[in-house]
C-alpha positions in Angstrom: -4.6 -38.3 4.4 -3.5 -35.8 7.1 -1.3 -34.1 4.7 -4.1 -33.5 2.4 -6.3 -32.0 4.6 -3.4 -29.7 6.0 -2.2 -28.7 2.4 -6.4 -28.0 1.8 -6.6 -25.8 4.5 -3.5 -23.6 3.7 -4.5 -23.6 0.2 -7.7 -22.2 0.8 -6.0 -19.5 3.5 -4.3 -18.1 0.8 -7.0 -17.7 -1.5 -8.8 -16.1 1.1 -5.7 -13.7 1.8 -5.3 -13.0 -2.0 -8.7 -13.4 -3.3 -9.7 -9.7 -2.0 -6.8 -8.2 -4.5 -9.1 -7.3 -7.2 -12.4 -6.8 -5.6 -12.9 -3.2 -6.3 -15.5 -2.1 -4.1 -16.6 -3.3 -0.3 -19.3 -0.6 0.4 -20.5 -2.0 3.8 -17.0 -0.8 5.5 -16.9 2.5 4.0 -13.8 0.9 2.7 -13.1 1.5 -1.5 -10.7 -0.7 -3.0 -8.6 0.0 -6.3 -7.5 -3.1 -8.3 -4.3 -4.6 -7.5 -1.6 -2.5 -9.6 1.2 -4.3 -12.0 3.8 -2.0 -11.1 7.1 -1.3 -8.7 7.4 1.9 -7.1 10.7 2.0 -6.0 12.0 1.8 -10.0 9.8 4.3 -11.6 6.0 6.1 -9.7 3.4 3.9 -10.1 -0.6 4.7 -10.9 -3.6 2.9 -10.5 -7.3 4.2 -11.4 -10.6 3.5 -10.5 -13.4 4.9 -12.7 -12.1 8.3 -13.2 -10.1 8.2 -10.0 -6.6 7.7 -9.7 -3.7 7.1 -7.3 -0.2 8.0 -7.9 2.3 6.5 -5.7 6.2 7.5 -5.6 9.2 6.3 -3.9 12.9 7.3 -4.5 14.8 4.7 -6.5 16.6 3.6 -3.6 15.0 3.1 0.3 17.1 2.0 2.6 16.5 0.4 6.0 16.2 2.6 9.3 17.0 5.7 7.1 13.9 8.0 6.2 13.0 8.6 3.0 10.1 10.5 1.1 6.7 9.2 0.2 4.7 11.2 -2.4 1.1 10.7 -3.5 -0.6 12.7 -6.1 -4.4 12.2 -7.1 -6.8 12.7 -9.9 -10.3 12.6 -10.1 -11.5 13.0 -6.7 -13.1 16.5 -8.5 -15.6 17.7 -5.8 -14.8 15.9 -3.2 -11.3 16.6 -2.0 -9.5 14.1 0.6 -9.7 14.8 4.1 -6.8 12.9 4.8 -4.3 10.8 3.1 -1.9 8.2 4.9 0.6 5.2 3.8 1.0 2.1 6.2 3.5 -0.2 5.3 3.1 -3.5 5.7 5.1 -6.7 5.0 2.7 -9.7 4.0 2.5 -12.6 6.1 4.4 -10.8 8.9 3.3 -8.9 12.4 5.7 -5.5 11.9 4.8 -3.2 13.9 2.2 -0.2 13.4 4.3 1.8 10.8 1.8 4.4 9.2 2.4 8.3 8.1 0.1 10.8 7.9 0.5 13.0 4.4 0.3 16.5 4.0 -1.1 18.1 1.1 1.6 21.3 -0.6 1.2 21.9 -4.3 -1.7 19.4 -4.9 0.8 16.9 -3.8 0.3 15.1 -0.5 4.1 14.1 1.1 5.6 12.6 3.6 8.3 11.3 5.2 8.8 7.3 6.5 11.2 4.9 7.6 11.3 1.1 7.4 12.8 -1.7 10.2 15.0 -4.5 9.3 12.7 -7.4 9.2 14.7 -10.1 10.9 13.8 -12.9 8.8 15.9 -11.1 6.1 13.0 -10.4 4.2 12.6 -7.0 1.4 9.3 -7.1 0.4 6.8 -4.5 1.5 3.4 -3.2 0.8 1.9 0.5 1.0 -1.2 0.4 1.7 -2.7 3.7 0.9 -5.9 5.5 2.5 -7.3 8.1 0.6 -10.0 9.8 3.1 -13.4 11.3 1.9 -15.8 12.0 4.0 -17.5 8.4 5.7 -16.0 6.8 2.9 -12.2 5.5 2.4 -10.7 4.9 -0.7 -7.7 2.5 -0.6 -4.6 1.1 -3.2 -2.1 -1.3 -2.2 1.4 -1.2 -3.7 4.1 -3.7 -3.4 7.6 -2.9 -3.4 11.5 -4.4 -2.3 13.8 -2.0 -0.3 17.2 -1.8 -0.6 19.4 -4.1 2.7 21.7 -1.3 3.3 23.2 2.0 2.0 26.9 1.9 1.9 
């Protein structure tokens, strides 16, 4: 009976983690969420659009651990109301890494960066970018998930 209960209550802690995915709008934070995208970044850029808005990830093919590597965003749709700011944290789900965000700067109508990932010591590839898209009091925010490379060379 104890394992029931136990296996009940993690079930429902991960539909509470994952059930937020594909709510696209949670007005009283400020906070604007885009659906969950279908794609990986680090094998070709990947979009996701809300409305008329969209967010354009890239990463180069190959990230590697503790070496820095671009980050690109571009954006479409946010006609009249350009970004403020634009960052990328990077995340690995169901682990604490630590705080890991870059602040993008726009050049060409492109907003770039540069970033670098730890070795997570459980061995573990799989990351998220989480990407903030400022405007104003409001926030407008796309998740991507991706797998790095172990090691170059």
């Amino acid at each position: 009976m104890l394992f029931v209960v136990v296996a009940a209550v993690f079930l429902y802690g991960l539909y509470l983690q994952f059930a937020n995915k594909n709510i696209t709008e949670q007005t009283a934070t400020g906070v604007i969420n885009f659906p969950y995208p279908d794609c990986r970044p680090e094998l070709a850029p990947c979009s996701v659009a809300l409305g008329d808005r969209q967010i354009r990830f890239f990463l180069p093919k190959k990230a590697f651990y503790l070496q820095v590597f671009p980050v690109e965003i571009s954006l479409a749709g946010f006609v009249g109301s350009q970004p403020d700011a634009v960052s990328v944290r990077f995340e690995m789900p169901g682990m604490n890494m630590a705080d890991n965000q870059v602040q993008l700067s726009v050049n060409d109508g492109r907003w770039r960066g540069r970033a670098m990932l730890p070795v997570c010591i459980s061995g573990r590839s799989d990351w998220q970018a989480v990407v903030d898209v400022k405007v104003k009091e409001k926030t407008y925010r796309a998740i991507f998930s991706f797998v790095v490379a172990e090691k170059n060379g």
